[in-house]
N, C-alpha and C positions, 0 to 999 in steps of 0.2 A: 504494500500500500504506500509504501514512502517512498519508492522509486518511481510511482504511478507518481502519486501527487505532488513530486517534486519535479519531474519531468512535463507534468502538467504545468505550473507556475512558469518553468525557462518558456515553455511553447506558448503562452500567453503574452511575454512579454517580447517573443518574437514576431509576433502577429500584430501585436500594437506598432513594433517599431516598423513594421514594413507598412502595413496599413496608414501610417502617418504618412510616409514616404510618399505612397502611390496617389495619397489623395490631396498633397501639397501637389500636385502636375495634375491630375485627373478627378477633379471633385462633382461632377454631371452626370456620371453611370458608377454601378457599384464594382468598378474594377478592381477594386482594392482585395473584398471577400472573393471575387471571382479566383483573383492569383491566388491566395491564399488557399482556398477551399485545392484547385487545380494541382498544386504544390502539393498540397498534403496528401490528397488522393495517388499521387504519384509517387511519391516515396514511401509511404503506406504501403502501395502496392511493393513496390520495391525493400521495404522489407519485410513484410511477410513471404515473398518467395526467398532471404533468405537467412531469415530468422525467423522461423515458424514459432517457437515459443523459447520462453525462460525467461531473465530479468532484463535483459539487453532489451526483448522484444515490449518487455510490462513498461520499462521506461521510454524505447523510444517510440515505442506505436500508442500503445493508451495514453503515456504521459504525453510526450512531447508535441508530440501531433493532432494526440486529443484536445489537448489547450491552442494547440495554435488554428487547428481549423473551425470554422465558424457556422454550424447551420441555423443556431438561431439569428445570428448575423444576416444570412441571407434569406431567411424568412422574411424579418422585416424590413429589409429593402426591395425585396418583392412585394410586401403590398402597400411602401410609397409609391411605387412605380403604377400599382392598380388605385391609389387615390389619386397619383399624379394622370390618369389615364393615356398613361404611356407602352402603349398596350406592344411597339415593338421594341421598347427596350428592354420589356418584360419576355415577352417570346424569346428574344435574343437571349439575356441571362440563362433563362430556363434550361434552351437546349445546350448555353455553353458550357454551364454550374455540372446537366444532368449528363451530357451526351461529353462532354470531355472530361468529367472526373470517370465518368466509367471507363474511356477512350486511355486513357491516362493510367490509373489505376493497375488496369491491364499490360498497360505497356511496362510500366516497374513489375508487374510478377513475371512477365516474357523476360526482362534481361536478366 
């Protein structure tokens, strides 16, 4: 549990510091949770195919990655986007949140 929750804390404030990053240059679309969300799906995948389990996988898949990726993040910049009735930058998002973290995901368990 301490490897979890500590590896959780480092991946929280990894995700802050990039998310700052991305939206001092891009603050109009939720690019920020996009990279973020895309990133984590990827090396997730990537290490689960090569750290199936033990503590190595508890710290850096649950902890690290679980604090740094964001779905409630992008939940609710999905439905600014449905009060903002921005209805393709919602479509956009969706397919590129849903269709490139699986896309993605994949790709880290294939190398």
């Amino acid at each position: 549990m301490l490897l979890a929750c500590t590896g959780a804390a480092l991946g929280a404030v990894l995700r802050y510091l990039l998310t700052t990053l991305i939206k001092r240059r891009y603050a109009g679309w939720p690019l920020a949770t996009l990279v973020v969300n895309l990133s984590g799906a990827f090396l997730l995948g990537l290490l689960t195919h090569h750290l199936v389990s033990g503590p190595v996988l508890t710290f850096l898949g649950t902890g690290v990655l679980g604090g740094y990726t964001t779905f409630s993040t992008f939940n609710v910049e999905l439905l600014a986007l449905i009060d903002d009735h921005r209805w393709r930058a919602l479509a956009g998002d969706l397919v590129l949140s849903y269709g490139g973290g699986l896309a993605l995901a994949a790709l880290g368990l294939m190398l």
